[in-house]
N, C-alpha and C positions, 0 to 999 in steps of 0.2 A: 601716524596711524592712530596715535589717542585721539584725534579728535574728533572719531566717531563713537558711537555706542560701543561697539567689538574691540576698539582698542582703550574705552576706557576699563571693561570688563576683565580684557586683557591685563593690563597696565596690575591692577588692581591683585588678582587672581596671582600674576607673577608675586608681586610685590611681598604679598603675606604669606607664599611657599618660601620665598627668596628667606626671605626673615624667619622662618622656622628653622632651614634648611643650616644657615649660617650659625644661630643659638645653637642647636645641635651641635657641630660638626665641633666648635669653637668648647662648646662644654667639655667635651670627648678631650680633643687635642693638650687643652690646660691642665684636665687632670690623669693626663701620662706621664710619667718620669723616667725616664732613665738612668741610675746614679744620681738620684737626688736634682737630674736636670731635666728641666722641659723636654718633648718632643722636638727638632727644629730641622730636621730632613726627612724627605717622603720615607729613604732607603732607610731610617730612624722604625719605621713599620714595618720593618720585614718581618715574616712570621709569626706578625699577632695575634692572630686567628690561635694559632695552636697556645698560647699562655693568656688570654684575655678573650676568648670569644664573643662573649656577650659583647665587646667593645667594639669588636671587627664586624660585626654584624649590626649595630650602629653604624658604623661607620659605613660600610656597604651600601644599607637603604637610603642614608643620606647621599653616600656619592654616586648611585645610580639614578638616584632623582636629580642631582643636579647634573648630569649629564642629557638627561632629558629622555630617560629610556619607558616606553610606556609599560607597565600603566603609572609609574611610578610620579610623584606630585609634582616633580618639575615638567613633564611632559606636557602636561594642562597647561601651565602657564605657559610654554613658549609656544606650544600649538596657540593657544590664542593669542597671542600675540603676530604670530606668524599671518591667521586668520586674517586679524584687522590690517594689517598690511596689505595684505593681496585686495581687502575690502576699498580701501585707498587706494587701490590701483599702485602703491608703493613696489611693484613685482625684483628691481633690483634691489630693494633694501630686504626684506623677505625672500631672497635666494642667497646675501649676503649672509643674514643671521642663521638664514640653516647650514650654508657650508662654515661659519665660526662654530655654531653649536656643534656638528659634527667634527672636529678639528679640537675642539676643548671636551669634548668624549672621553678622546682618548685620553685626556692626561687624567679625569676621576676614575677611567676604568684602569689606568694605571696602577694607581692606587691599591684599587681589589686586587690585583695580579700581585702585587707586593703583601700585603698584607695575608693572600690566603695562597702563594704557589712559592714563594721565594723563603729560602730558610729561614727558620729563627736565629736573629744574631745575638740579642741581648737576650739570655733567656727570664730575665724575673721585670719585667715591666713593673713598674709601681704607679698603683691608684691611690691620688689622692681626693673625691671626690665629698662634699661638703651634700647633706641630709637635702640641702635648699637646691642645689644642682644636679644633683638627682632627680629630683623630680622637674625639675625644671628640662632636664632632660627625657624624663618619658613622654612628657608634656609631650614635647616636639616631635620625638619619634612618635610617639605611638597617634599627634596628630599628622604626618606623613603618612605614617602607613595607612590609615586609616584613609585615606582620599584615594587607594586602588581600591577599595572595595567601597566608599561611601563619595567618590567624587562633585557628586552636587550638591554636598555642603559649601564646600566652598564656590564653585561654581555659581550659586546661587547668593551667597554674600556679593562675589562680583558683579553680577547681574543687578540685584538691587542698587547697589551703589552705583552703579554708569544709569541706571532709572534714577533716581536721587540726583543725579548730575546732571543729569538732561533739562530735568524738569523745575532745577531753580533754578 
């Protein structure tokens, strides 16, 4: 499906949500502790939400965009992705990735169901977050968020570059 315009656009457009999406999530996760220990099970997030919220709500917009729920920034990249498939005439590879994407849904909305319905088990989570990751994390959220209400920023980085690629 990359080998036309809409799939390199695609390809592209996934690529640098993928890569915000993952610096985020991976920010988030590292600097939680529990007793002095990492994060290292989902059920490790039960009832975050109620003693870190700002954390759980990170985490949220991350895992409902890479679930792919619109208007949320993963949604763009795999609707275009999906696009350039069907564009290729690809129709069982592109019926493949929307029933995996729906199948892998469930397990980031998972997540939210744990983090914001399921008791608090450890009640004092500890953040240990460095001034540089911090921001390195608004960086990312606040560029996710910002692609429901500004999505032809990137859209249009993609589109430039599959123009740029075509054309050397």
């Amino acid at each position: 499906a990359s080998t036309n315009a809409a799939g390199i656009k695609g390809a592209v457009i996934y690529v640098l949500i993928y890569v915000l999406m993952n610096i985020a999530i991976f920010t988030i996760i590292l600097s939680l502790k529990i007793k002095d220990n990492y994060v290292e099970k989902i059920n490790d997030l039960s009832g975050l939400s109620k003693d870190k919220p700002v954390f759980s709500i990170c985490i949220a917009i991350t895992m409902l965009s890479m679930a792919g729920i619109p208007p949320f920034a993963g949604f763009f990249g795999k609707f275009y992705i999906f696009i350039a498939a069907l564009e290729a005439e690809l129709f069982y590879l592109a019926i493949l990735g929307v029933l995996f994407s729906v199948v892998s849904a469930f397990y980031y909305l998972r997540i939210i169901k744990i983090m914001y319905f399921d008791d608090l088990k450890i009640p004092n989570y500890q953040t240990n977050i460095s001034s540089k990751a911090s921001l390195i994390l608004f960086f990312s959220i606040l560029t996710i968020t910002m692609f429901i209400f500004y999505p032809s920023l990137i859209i249009n980085i993609g589109s430039d570059i599959s123009i740029e690629f075509f054309n050397n």
